[in-house]
N, C-alpha and C positions, 0 to 999 in steps of 0.2 A: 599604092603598091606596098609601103611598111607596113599600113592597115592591115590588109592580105596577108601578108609574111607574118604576124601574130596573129590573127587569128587561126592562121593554120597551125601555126608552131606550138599554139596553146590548144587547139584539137589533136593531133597527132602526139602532141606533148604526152596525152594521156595515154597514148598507145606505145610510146615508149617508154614511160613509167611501167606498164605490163613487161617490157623485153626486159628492164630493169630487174625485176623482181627476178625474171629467169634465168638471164644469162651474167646476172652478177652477184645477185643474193645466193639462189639456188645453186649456181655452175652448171644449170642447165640448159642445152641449145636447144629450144624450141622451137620449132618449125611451126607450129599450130595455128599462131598469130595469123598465118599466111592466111586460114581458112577460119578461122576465129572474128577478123575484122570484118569481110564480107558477111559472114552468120551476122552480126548486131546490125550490119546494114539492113539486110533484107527480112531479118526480124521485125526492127524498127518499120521500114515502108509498109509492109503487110498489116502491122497494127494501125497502122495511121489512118491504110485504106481503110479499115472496118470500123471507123471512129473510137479508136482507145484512146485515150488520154496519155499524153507524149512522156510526161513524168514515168508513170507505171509502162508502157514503152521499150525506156530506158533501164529500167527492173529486169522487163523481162530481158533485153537485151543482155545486159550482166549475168544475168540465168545463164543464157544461152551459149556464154562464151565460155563461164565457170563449167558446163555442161563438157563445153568439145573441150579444156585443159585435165577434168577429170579421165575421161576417154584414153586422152595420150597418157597419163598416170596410170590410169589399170592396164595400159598394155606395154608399159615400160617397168613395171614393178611385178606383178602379177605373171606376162609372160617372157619377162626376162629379154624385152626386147633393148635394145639402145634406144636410148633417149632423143637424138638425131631422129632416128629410123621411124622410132614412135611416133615422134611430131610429122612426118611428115607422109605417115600414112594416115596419120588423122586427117591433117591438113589435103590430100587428096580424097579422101573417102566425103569430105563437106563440100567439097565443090558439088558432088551428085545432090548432098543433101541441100542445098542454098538454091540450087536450080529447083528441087522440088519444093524451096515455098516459096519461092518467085513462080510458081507454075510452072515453072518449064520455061521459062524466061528467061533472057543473058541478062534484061535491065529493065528498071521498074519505073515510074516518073511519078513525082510526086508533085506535078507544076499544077493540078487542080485538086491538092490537096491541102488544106492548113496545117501546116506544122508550127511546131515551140518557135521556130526562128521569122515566122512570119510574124505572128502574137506577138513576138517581142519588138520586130521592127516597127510594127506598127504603134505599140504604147510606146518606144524613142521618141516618132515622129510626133504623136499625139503631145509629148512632154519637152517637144522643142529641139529634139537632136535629132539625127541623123539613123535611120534604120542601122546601118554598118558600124554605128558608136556603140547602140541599145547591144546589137550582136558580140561585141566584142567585150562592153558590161559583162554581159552574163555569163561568159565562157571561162574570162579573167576569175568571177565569183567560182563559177563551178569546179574550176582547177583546183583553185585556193581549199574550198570544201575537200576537194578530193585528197591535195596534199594532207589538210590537217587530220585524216580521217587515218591515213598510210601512215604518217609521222608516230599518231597514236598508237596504232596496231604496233608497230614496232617499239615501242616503247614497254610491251604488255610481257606477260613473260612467254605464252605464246609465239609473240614476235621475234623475241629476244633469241628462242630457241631456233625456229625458220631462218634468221638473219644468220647462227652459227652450222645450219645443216651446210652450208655450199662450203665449206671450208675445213670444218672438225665433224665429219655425221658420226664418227666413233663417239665423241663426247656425246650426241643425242641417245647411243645406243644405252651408253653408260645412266643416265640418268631414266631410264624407264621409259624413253617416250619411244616411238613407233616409228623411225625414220619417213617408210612409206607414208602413212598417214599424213607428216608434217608437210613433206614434200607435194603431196596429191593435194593440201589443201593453197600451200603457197601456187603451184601450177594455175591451181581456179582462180584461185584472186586476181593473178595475173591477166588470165584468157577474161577473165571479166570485166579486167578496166577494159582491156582491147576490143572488146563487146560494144564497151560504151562508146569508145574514140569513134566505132565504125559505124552504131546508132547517129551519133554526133554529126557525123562528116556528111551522112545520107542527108537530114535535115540542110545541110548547109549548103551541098550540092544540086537538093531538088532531084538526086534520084539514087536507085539499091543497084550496084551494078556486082554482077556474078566476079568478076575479074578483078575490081579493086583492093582486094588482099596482095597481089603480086608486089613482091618486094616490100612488102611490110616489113618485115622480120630485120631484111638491111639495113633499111628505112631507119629503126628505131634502134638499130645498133652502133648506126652512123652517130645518131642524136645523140647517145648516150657516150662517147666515146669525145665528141666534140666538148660534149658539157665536163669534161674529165679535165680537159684541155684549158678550162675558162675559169674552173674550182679546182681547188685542191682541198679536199676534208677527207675527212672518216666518220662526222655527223651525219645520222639520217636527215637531218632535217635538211641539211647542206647537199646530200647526196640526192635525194630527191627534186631538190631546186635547178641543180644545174643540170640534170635531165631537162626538164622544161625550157630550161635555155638553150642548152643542144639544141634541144627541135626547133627554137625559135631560127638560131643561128644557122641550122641545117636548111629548113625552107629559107632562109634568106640567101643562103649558096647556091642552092638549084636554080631560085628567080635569077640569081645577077649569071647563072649559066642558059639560062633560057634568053635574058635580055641582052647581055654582051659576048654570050659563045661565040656567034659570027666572027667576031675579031680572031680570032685562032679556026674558025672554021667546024666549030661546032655548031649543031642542033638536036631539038629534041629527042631525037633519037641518039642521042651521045650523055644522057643525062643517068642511065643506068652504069654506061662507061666513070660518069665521073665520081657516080658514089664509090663504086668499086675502088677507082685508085683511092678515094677519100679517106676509106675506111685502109686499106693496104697500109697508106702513109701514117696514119693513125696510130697501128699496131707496130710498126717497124720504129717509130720515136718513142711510144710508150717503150720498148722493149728494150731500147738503146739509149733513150732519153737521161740516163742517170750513169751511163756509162757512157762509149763512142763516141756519141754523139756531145754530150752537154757533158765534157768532164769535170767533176767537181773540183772546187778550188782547192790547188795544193798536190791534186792529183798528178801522177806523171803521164806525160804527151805521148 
């Protein structure tokens, strides 16, 4: 079971590393993701079927996500739409488009297909361990690459600049650069990791389902909000990290509400209920957490 709970939390990790970049660097809510993660799904199965090679796959998947964040960029900048509104008429305009490369499909099956996570259980097993260790190897690697790759970017002055559009975009205006532009490219980066997580997840699931975007966007709002909870920085590097623990910690919530909800009379059909309060409760002690609630010492009662 803890197995599972990282591995997932280090896939999804990366998909909330994307809401990250939007709904805290940017100040942007994105809906996209919703329609963005099933895109890198059913990218990735479609390549699989036609024998691509899983790596490039994964390319194009990041393409594909970067593609549908640009989308909601030209029609939040361009036509002066809300940024809400934007994401989430992208994010239903892809559902049409996901159904058309799945063929018309709700869901794809990749069970007589070789994917990256078969190849890899099988060299584990080959090299004495466990197919589910070999899997969990790699994803662990893959993160790691991905955090030190995000860490850098933000380090660049590029980044530096994106990192301060969600908070001073007047200072961006002031220094020559193009707000829209900065913003349109952070968006992609975003919908690209979330491209990959949905790549990822397809592999790992064994198949591209039309509908697995639903509550992404919560999903990794929840992650990111929990990982707030567990850190406390103003380091990217730090900021980054405890994303990925979010999600670790978040999938370990939903399991211990899927395994012991009974005891209060919960089931899985109460599991979108409990993110909701998750995240409620979340926002109400962040909000009060340094007042009402937790008053500082010395303070008056």
């Amino acid at each position: 079971m803890i197995h599972g709970i990282i591995v997932e939390g280090l896939v999804f990790g990366i998909m909330a590393l994307g809401v990250f970049i939007t709904f805290r660097v940017l100040d942007f809510a994105d809906m996209t993701v919703d329609g963005s993660f099933p895109l890198g799904s059913a990218v990735m199965s479609v390549l699989l079927i036609a024998g691509v090679n899983p790596f490039i796959a994964i390319l194009v998947a990041f393409l594909a996500g970067a593609a549908a964040g640009a989308i909601t960029a030209v029609i939040h900048s361009k036509l002066k739409i809300p940024g809400l509104l934007a994401g989430i008429l992208t994010m239903t305009m892809l559902y049409s488009i996901n159904l058309r490369i799945l063929s018309n499909r709700a869901n794809v099956s990749l069970l007589r297909v070789d994917t990256l996570f078969k190849n890899i259980g099988e060299l584990a097993v080959s090299l004495g361990f466990t197919a589910d260790w070999g899997i969990l190897a790699f994803l662990a690697l893959a993160v790691t690459i991905i955090l030190l790759l995000i860490n850098l970017f933000f380090h660049t002055d590029f980044g530096i600049t994106l990192g301060a559009l969600g908070s001073n975009p007047q200072m961006i205006t002031s220094q020559g650069m193009n707000p829209e532009i900065v913003k349109l490219i952070g968006i992609c980066v975003a919908n690209g990791l979330v491209g990959i997580a949905g790549a990822l997840v397809c592999m790992y699931q064994g198949f591209a389902d039309v509908n697995s975007g639903t509550g992404t966007a919560i999903a990794g709002l929840a992650s990111i909000m929990i990982g707030e909870f567990l850190v406390r920085s103003n380091r990217i590097e730090v900021l980054t990290i405890r994303v990925i623990l979010g999600s670790i910690m978040y999938r370990a919530l939903m399991v211990a509400g899927r395994q012991y909800g009974y005891l209060i009379h919960l089931t899985a059909n109460d599991l979108k209920l409990i993110t909701g309060v998750l995240i409620i409760g979340c926002l109400v002690v962040s909000k009060y957490g340094k007042g009402r609630l937790f008053p500082a010492k010395g303070a008056s009662k």
